[in-house]
C-alpha positions in Angstrom: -14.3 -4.4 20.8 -15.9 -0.9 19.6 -15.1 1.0 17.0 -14.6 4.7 17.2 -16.0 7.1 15.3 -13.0 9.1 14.8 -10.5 6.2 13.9 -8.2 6.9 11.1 -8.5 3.6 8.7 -5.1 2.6 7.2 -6.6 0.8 4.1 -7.5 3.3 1.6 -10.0 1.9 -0.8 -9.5 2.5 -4.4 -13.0 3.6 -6.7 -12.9 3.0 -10.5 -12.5 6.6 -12.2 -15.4 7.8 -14.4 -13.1 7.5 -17.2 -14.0 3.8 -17.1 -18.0 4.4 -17.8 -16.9 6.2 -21.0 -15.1 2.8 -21.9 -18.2 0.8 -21.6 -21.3 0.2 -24.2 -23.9 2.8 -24.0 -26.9 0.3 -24.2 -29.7 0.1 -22.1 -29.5 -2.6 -19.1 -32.0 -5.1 -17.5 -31.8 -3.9 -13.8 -33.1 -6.5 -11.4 -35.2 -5.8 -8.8 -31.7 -6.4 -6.1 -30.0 -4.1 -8.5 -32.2 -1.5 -8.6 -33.2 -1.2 -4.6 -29.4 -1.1 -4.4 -29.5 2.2 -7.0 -31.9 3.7 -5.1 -30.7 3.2 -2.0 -27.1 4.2 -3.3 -28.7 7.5 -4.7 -30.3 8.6 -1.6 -26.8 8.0 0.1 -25.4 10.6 -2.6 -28.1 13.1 -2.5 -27.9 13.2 1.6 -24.3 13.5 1.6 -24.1 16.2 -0.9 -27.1 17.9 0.1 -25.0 18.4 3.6 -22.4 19.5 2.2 -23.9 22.2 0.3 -25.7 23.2 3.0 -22.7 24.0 5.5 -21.6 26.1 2.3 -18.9 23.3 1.9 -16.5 23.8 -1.9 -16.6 20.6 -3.7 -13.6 21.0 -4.9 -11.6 20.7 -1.6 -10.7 17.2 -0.8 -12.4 15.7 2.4 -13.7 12.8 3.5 -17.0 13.2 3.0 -16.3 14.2 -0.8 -14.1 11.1 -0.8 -17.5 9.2 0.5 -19.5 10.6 -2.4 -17.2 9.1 -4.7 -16.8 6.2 -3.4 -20.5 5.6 -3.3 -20.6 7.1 -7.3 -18.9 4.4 -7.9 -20.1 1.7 -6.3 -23.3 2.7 -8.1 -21.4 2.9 -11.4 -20.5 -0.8 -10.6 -23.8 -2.2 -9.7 -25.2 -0.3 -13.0 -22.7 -2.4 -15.4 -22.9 -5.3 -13.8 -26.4 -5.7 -14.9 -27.0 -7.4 -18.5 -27.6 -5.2 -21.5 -30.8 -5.0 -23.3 -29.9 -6.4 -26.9 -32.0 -4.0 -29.1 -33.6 -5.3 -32.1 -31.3 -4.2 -34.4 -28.3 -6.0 -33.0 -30.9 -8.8 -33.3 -31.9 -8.5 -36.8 -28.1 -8.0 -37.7 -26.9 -11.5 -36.1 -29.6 -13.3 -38.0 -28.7 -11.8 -41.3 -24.9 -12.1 -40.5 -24.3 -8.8 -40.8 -21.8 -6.8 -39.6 -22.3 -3.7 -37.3 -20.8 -0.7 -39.5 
């Protein structure tokens, strides 16, 4: 069976709000080599799709389904991002093997 372009898909899909990055450390991560072809690849999706809308002269604050497709791509980059490890700094390091606590 073929799929139409122009179906209307029953299941929306729900993205993670970018309140949800503010919740998360702000240390540096260890992207893989996966991770980061995925990031690139995920950013060239965003750029094309927002480079066409800007060039039809489309507002970006109008809800459509290619601004739905932007965010839902933002993220799904936001979620490969934080799945990757964080970098512990040497600090965080030097505090464990004192026993320190962070202040």
């Amino acid at each position: 069976m073929a799929a139409s372009l122009t179906s209307d898909f029953a299941v929306p899909i729900a993205a993670p709000v970018a309140e949800n990055a503010q919740i998360r450390s702000q240390r540096r991560r260890r992207i893989t080599p996966e991770a980061g072809h995925a990031l690139v690849i995920l950013g060239h999706a965003i750029e094309y799709l927002t480079d066409e809308m800007v060039h039809r002269g489309q507002d970006v604050s109008c809800s459509s389904g290619e601004l739905d497709a932007v965010q839902l791509l933002m993220a799904l980059n936001r979620a490969v991002y934080y799945e990757c490890p964080e970098v512990v700094t040497m600090g965080a390091r030097l505090r464990s093997m004192l026993h320190l606590r962070a202040a």
